[in-house]
N, C-alpha and C positions, 0 to 999 in steps of 0.2 A: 679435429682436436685430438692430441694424443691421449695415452691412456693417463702418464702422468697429471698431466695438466686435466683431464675430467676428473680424475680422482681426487684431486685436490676442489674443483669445482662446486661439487655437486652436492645439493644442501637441499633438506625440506621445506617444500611448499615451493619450489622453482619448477617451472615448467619444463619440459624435455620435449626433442620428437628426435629419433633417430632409428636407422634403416640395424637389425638382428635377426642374426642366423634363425631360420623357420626349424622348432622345435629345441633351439641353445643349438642346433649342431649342424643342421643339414645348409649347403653349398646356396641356399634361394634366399635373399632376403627379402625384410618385410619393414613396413613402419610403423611403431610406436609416437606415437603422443598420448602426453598427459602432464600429471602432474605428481610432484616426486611428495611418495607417504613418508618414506622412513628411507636410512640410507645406513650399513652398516658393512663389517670387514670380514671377511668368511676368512675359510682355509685357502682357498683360489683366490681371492684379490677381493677389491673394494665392488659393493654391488647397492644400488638404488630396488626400492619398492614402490612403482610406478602404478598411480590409479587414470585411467583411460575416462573419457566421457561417458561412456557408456556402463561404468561403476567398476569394473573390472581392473583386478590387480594383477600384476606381471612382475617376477622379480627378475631384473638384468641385471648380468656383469659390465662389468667398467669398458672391461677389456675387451668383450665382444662385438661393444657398441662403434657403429660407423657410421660416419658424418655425423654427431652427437654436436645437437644443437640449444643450448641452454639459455632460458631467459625469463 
């Protein structure tokens, strides 16, 4: 999914899983699932407040996110 098209997407209480850069930066991804808390627009672009199973919040960008699976 592009960034356009998830940025337009992406709403509270939708589920998410998708593969972001290990630490926002470094070259190894990883995967994310959960479920979306809050979702709002920084200075860098559009970004989701992601709560995980295990309670833990993560905030990601729109833009970093790859293979971004929404449902």
């Amino acid at each position: 999914m592009s960034y356009v098209a998830l940025a337009k997407a992406v709403r509270k209480g939708m589920s998410v899983r998708c593969k972001y850069p290990k630490h926002g930066r470094l070259n190894i991804l990883k995967w994310h699932t959960g479920v979306i808390h809050r979702t709002g627009t920084g200075p860098n672009g559009k970004y989701a407040v992601v709560q995980s199973e295990d309670g833990q919040f993560r905030t990601l960008r729109c833009d970093k996110m790859i293979e971004a699976v929404l449902s």
